[in-house]
Every structure is written in structure tokens, then in C-alpha cells.
VEXDREN-2710 file (C-alpha; in Angstrom, 1 decimal):
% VEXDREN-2710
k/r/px/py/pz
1/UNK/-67.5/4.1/-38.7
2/UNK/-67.5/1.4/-36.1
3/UNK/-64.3/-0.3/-38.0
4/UNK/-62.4/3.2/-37.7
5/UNK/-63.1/3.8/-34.2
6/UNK/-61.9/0.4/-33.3
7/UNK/-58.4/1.5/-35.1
8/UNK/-58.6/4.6/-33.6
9/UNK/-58.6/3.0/-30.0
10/UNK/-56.2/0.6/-31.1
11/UNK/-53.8/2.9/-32.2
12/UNK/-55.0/5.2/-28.7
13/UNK/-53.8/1.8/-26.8
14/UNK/-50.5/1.0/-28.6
15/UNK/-49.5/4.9/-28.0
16/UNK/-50.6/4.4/-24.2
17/UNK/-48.7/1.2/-23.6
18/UNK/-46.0/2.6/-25.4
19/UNK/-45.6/5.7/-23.2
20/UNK/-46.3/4.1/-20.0
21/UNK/-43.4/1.6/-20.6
22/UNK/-40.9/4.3/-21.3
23/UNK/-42.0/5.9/-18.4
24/UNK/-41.5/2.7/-16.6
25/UNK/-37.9/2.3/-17.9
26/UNK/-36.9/5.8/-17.1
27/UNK/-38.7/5.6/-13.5
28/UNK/-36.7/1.9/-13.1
29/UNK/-33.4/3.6/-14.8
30/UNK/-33.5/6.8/-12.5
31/UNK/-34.3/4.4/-9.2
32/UNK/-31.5/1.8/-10.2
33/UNK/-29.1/5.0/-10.2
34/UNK/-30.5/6.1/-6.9
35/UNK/-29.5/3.0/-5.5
36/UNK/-26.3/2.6/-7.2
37/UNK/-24.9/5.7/-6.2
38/UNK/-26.7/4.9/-2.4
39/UNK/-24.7/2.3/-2.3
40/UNK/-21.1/3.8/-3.9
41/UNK/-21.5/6.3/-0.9
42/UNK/-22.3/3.3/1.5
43/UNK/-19.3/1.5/0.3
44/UNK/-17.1/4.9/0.8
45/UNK/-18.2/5.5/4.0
46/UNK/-17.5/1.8/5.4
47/UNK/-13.6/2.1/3.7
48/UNK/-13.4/5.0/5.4
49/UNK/-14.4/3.7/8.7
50/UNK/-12.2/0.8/8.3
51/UNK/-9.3/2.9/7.8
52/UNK/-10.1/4.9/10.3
53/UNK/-10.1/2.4/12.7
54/UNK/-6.2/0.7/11.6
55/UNK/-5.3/4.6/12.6
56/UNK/-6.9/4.0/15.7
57/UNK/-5.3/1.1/16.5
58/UNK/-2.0/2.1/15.5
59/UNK/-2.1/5.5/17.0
60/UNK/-3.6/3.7/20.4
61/UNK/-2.8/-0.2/20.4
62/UNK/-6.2/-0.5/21.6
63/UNK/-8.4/-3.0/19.8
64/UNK/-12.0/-4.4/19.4
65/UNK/-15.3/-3.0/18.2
66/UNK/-15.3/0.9/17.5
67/UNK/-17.4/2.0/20.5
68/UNK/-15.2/0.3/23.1
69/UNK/-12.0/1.6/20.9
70/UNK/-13.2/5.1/21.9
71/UNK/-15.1/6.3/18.4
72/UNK/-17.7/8.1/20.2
73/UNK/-20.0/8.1/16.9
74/UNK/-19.4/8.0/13.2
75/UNK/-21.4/8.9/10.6
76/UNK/-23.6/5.9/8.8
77/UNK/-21.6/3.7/10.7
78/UNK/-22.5/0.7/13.7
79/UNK/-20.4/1.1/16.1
80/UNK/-20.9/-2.0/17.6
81/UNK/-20.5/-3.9/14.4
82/UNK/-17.4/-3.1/13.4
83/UNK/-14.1/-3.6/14.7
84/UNK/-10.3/-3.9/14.7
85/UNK/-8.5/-7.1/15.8
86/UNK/-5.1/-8.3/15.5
87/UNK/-4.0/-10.7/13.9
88/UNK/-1.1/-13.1/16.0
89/UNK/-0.8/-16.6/14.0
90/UNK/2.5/-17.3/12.9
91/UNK/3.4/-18.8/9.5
92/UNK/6.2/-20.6/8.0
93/UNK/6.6/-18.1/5.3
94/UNK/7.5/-14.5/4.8
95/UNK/7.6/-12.0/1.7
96/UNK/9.7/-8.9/2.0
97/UNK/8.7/-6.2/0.4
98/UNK/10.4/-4.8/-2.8
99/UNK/14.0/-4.2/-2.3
100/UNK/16.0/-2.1/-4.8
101/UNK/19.7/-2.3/-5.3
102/UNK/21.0/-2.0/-1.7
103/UNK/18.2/-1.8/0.1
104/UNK/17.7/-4.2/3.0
105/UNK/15.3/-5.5/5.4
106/UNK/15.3/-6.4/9.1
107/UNK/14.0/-9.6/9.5
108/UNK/13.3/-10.8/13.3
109/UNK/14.5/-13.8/14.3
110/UNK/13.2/-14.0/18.0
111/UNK/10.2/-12.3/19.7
112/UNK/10.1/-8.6/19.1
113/UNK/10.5/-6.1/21.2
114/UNK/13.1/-8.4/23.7
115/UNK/14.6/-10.7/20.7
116/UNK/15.3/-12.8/23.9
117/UNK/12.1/-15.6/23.9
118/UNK/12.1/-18.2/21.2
119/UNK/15.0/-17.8/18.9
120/UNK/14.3/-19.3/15.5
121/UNK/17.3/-21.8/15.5
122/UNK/16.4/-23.7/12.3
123/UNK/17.2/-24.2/8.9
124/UNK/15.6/-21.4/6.1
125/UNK/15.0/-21.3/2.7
126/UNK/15.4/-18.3/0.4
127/UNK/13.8/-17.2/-2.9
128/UNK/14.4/-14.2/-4.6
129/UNK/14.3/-13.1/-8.5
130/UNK/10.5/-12.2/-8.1
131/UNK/11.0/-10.0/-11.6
132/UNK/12.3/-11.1/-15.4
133/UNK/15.1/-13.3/-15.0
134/UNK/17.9/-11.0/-16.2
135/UNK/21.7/-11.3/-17.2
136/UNK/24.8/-11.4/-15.5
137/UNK/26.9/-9.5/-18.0
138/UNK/24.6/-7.0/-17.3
139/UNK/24.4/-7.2/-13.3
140/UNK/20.1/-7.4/-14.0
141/UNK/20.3/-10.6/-11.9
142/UNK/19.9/-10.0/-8.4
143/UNK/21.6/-11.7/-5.3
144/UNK/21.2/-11.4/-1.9
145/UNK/23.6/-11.1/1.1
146/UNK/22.8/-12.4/4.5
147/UNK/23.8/-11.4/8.1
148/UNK/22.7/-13.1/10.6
149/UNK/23.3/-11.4/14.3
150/UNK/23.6/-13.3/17.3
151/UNK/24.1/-10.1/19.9
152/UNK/23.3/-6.9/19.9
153/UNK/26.0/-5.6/22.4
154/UNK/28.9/-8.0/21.6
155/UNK/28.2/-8.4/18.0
156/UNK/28.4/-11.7/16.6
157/UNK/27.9/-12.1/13.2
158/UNK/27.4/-15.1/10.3
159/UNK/27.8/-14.1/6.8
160/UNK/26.2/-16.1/3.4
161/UNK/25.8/-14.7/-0.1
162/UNK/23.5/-16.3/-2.7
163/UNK/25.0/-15.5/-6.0
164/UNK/23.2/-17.0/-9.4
165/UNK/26.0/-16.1/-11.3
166/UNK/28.5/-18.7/-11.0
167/UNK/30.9/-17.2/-13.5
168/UNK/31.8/-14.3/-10.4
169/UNK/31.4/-11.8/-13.2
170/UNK/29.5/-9.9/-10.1
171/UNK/30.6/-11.1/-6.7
172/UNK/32.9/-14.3/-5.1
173/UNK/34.1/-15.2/-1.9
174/UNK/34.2/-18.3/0.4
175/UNK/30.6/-17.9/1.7
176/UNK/29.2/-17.6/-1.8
177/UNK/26.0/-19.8/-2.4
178/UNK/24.7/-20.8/-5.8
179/UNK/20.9/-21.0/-6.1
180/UNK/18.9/-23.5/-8.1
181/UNK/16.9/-21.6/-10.8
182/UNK/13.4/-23.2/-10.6
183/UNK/9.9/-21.2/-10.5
184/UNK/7.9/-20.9/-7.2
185/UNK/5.4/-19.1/-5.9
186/UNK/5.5/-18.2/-2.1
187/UNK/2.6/-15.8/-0.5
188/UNK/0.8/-15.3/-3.5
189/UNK/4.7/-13.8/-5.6
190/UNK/6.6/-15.6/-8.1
191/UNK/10.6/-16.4/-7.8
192/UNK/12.8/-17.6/-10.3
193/UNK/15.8/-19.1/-7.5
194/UNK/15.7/-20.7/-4.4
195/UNK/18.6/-21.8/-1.9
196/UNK/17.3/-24.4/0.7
197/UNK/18.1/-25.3/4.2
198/UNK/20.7/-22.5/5.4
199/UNK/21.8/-23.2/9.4
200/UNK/21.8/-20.1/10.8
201/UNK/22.5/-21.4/14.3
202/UNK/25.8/-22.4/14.5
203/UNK/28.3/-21.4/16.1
204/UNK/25.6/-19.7/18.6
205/UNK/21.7/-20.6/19.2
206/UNK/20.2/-18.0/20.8
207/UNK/20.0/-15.0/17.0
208/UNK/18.5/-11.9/17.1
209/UNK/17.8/-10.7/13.4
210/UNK/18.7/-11.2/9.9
211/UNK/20.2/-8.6/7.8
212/UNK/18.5/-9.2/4.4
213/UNK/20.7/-7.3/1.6
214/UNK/19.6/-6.7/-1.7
215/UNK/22.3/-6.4/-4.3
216/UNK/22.4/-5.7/-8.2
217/UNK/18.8/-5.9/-9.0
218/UNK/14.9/-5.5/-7.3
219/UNK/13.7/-8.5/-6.1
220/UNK/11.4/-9.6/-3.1
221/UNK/12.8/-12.3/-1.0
222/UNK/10.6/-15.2/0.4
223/UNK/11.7/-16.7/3.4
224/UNK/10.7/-20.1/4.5
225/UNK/10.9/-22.1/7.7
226/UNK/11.0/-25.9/8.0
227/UNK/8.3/-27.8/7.6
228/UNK/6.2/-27.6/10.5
229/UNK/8.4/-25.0/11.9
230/UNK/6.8/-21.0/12.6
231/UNK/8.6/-18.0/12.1
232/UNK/8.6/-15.5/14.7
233/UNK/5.5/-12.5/14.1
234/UNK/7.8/-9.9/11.6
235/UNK/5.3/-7.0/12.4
236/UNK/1.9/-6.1/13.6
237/UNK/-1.3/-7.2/11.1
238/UNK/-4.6/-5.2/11.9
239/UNK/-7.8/-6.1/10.5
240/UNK/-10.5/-3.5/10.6
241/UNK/-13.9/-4.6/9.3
242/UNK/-16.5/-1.3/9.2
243/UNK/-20.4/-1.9/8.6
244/UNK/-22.8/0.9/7.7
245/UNK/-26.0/1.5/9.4
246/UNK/-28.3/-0.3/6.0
247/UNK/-25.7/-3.6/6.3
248/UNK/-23.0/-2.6/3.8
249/UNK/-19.0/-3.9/5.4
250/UNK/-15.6/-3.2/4.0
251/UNK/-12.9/-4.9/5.1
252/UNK/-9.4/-3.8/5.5
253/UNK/-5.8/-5.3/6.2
254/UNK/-2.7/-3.6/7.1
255/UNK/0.7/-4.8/8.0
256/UNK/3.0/-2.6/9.8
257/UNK/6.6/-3.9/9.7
258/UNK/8.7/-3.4/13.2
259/UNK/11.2/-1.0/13.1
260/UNK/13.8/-1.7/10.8
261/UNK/17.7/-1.2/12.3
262/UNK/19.9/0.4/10.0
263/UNK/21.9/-2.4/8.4
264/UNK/24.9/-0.2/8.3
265/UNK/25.5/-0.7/11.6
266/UNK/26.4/-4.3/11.5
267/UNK/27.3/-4.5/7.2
268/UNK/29.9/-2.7/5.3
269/UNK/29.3/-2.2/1.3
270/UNK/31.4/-3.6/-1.2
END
């Protein structure tokens, strides 16, 4: 008798042990959830707030922490932790974004708004082909055409096009350029050409903007400064870092580009 009560508690342990631990797992699983979705509506709430304060700043051009910005209270969110700044150091590079046949971008070469205080007068570099490298017979090989404009009211105007295909199965002229077809990778994109060390100040050195022309096929176009050399600012960068009442921050950049002149008014199409 004494043997079978001792398997009896035995058995009456192992049972015991065996529902306490999976009450245990389901207790952990179901408090692990808890805090995983806790924290999925912590992370939501800081994006939010982040985004909310780039609106802010755009909408107001004010900056700093969110309670001297004018947020008045937010949900989950420390006011006095967070905030927008602005960012104003100049590089030597700059990444256009995605142009499609045509297309163009504006691309500053003195101080915005005046384009009167410190005119970029030195030499630039240009990459472009950031997709497949295509064919010419085709026209799936992009080239770019550049304008740069030295007045606004008495236009004055230099012209360059770089053209990969040398066999002017696309485009010629006298100002035609031909790239180099190497790889690179310039702010973080890959290009498959490159022209160095364009002057764009003669015959004048005081330009206002570049007229960046996409023709033939998308591409981004990297543009690159001496060594040592800054490019002037293309655009406003904001960066709005939110942080939630229990500690949890999300970061958030934004570029805003400034306004981009219709090209038409100083470029006629082909």
C-alpha cells in the first residue's frame, strides 16, 4: 500500500508540475503580447508625433521642442522631449530625385530665396544612369541636358549635353559631352556614368540655377562639388524626433525641395 501511494503522489506531482508550467507559459505568452502590442501602440503614437511635428514646422517655420512649437498637449507624448530642428550643413553632394523622360529639376546655385549671396562658381561633376544600363538603338540610355542661368531678368544662359551614346543615334551638337561609363555610388544610389569637372562660370560668375533635364530614360542625377568645395542648401531638411511618456522615440527626416521654376521658361524641347 505504502509503494502505491508513493506512485500515486508521484504521479499527483508530475500532473501538478505539469499544469503549473503551462499555466506559466500561457501567463508569460499572454504578458509578452501585452507588452508587444504596448509597445506597437507606443511606437505608433511617437511616428505620429514626429510627423506631426515636420507639419508643424512646415506649416509655421517655427522650430524646437513641441511645447515651445505651440503643441499645447498630445496624447502619450513629452512635450519637452521631443522636437523639430533643422538641419543647415552643406555637403558636396546632391541626389535628385527620380526624373522621367523630360522631367527636370531646379537645382540652386546660390543662396535661396535671393540667389544673390555665394554663387557656386566652381567646377561639378555629374552621374546619372542610376537604373540597368540600357541601349542606344533603343533610346533606354538616358542623357542629361544642362542649363545653367546666370540672370533671371536679362537671361543669360550656358548650354552642355552629356550624351553616352557617341554614335548620335539619339542626340549631337557642338556642346555634346561623352561620359565615362564606370560604377559609383553617390548618397547612398548607384550610377553607371559620370562627366567630371564642368565650369559653369564662364563667361559670367555670379549663376543663379541649373536647369537639370532628363532626356530618353529615368535616371537620378548626382551632383558633385569639388573637393572641399559645399554646395549651396537645395531645400529645407527637418528632423523631428517624438518620445512617448514610458521612453519610446521615433525619429523622422523630411526634405522639402524649394520651389522648382518651370524649365520651360528658359529651355525649348527638341
Amino acid at each position: 500500500m505504502k509503494r502505491q501511494s508513493g506512485q500515486v503522489l508521484l504521479v499527483t506531482v508530475m500532473l501538478l508540475a505539469t499544469a503549473l508550467t503551462f499555466v506559466l507559459a500561457v501567463t508569460f505568452r499572454s504578458t509578452t503580447d501585452t507588452k508587444i502590442t504596448k509597445l506597437e501602440e507606443e511606437n505608433q503614437r511617437a511616428l505620429a508625433a514626429a510627423e506631426a511635428g515636420i507639419e508643424k514646422a512646415i506649416k509655421t517655420g517655427i522650430t524646437g521642442s513641441f511645447s515651445t512649437m505651440g503643441f499645447s498637449e498630445y496624447a502619450g507624448i513629452d512635450l519637452s522631449s521631443s522636437s523639430v530642428s533643422e538641419e543647415t550643413t552643406t555637403a558636396d553632394n546632391f541626389v535628385t530625385p527620380l526624373l522621367k523622360s523630360d522631367e527636370q529639376y531646379i537645382f540652386y546655385l546660390a543662396d535661396y530665396p535671393g540667389l544673390s549671396l555665394h554663387p557656386f562658381t566652381g567646377n561639378l561633376t555629374f552621374y546619372f544612369g542610376s537604373s540597368a544600363v540600357g541601349s542606344c538603338s533603343t533610346r533606354s540610355v538616358p542623357a542629361i541636358e544642362l542649363t545653367v542661368v546666370y540672370s533671371i531678368t536679362n537671361i543669360a544662359t550656358k548650354r552642355f549635353i552629356i550624351e553616352p551614346c557617341a554614335d548620335g543615334k539619339k542626340i549631337s551638337g557642338d556642346s555634346l559631352l561623352i561620359p565615362t561609363q564606370e560604377s559609383n555610388n553617390i548618397g547612398g544610389v548607384d550610377f553607371n556614368y559620370v562627366y567630371s569637372s564642368i565650369a559653369i562660370n564662364p563667361p559670367n560668375t555670379n549663376p543663379k540655377v541649373l536647369i537639370i533635364r532628363n532626356l530618353f530614360a529615368s535616371t537620378r542625377v548626382g551632383v558633385v562639388g569639388a573637393v572641399g568645395s559645399s554646395l549651396p542648401l537645395q531645400g529645407k531638411t527637418y528632423v523631428s524626433e517624438a518620445r512617448s511618456t514610458s521612453g519610446v522615440a521615433k525619429k523622422v527626416r523630411f526634405f522639402q525641395s524649394y520651389p522648382q521654376i518651370p524649365a520651360e521658361f528658359f529651355i525649348t524641347s527638341f
